[in-house]
C-alpha atoms as a printed R data frame, in Angstrom:
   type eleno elety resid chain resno       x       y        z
1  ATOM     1    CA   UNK     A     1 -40.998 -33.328 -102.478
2  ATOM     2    CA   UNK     A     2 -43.229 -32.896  -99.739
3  ATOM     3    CA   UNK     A     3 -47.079 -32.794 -101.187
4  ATOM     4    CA   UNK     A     4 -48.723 -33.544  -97.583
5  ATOM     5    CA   UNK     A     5 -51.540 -31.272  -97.266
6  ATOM     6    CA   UNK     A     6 -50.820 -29.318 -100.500
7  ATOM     7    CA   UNK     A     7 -53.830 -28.509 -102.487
8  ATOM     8    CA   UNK     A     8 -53.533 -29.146 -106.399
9  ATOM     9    CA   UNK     A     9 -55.690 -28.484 -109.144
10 ATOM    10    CA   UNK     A    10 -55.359 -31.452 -112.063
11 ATOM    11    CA   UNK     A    11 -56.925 -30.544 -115.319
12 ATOM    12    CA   UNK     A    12 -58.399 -32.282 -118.064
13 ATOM    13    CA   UNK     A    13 -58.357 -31.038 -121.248
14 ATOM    14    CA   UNK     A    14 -58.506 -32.196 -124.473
15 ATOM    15    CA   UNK     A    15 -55.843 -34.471 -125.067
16 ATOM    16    CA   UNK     A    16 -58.533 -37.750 -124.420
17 ATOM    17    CA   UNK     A    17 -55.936 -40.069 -125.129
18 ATOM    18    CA   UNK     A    18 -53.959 -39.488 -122.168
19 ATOM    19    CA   UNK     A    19 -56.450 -39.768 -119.569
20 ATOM    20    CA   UNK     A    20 -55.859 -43.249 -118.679
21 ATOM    21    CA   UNK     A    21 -52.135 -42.164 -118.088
22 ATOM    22    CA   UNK     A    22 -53.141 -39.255 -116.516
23 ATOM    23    CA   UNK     A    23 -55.687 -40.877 -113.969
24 ATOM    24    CA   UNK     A    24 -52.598 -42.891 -112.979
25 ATOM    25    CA   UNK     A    25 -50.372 -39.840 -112.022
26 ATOM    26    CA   UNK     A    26 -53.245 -37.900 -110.667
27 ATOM    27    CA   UNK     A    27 -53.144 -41.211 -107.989
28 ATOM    28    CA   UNK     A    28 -49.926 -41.123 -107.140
29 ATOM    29    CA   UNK     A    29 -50.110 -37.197 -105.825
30 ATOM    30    CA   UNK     A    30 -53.105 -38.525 -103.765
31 ATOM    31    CA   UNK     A    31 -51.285 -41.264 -102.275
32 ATOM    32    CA   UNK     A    32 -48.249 -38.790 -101.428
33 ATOM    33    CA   UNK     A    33 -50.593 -36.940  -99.642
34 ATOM    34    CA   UNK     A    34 -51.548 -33.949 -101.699
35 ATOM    35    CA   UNK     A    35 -55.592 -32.725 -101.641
36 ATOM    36    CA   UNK     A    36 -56.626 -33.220 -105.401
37 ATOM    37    CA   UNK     A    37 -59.157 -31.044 -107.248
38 ATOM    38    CA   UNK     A    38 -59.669 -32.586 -110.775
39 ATOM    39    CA   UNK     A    39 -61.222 -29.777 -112.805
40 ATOM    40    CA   UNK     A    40 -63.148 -30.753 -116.686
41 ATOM    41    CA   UNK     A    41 -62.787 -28.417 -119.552
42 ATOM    42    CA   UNK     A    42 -66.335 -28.268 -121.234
43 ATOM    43    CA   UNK     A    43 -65.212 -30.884 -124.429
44 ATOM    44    CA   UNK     A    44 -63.525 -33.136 -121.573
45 ATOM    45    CA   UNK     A    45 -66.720 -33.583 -119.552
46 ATOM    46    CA   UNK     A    46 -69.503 -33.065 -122.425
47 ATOM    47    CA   UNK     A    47 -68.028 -34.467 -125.537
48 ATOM    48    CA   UNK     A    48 -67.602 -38.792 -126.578
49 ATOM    49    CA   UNK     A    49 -64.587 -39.969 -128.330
50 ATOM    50    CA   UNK     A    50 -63.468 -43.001 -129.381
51 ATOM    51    CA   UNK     A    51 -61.231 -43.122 -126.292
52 ATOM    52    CA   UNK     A    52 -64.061 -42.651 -123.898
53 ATOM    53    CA   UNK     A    53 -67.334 -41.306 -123.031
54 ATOM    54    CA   UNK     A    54 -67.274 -37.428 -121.069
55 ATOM    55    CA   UNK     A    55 -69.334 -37.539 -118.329
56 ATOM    56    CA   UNK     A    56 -69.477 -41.462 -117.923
57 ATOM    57    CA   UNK     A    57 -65.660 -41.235 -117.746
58 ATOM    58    CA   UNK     A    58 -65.605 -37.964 -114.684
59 ATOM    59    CA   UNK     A    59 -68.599 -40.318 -112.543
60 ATOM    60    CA   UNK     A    60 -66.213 -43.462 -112.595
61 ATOM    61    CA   UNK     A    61 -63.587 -41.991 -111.452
């Protein structure tokens, strides 16, 4: 599949567990040449879970 150039929205939602995973994949669609916009529900950017914290976790990566 050809993602050069393609633009793609990746969104974060609640599922905090999976981010990690999910930062991973969101990577590889970069590398294969795709324009990534990651977009933050509300709880995924303001809330802190065990897993991480909301809005420490969007500025580090």
């Amino acid at each position: 599949m050809d993602l050069k150039g393609k633009n793609i929205g990746f969104v974060f939602t609640g599922s905090f567990c999976t981010f990690r995973k999910t930062i991973e994949q969101m990577k590889k669609i970069v590398e294969l040449g795709a324009n990534v916009f990651p977009v933050m529900s509300y709880n995924s950017y303001n809330l802190d879970t065990k897993f991480r914290q909301g809005r420490r976790f969007y500025k580090r990566n």
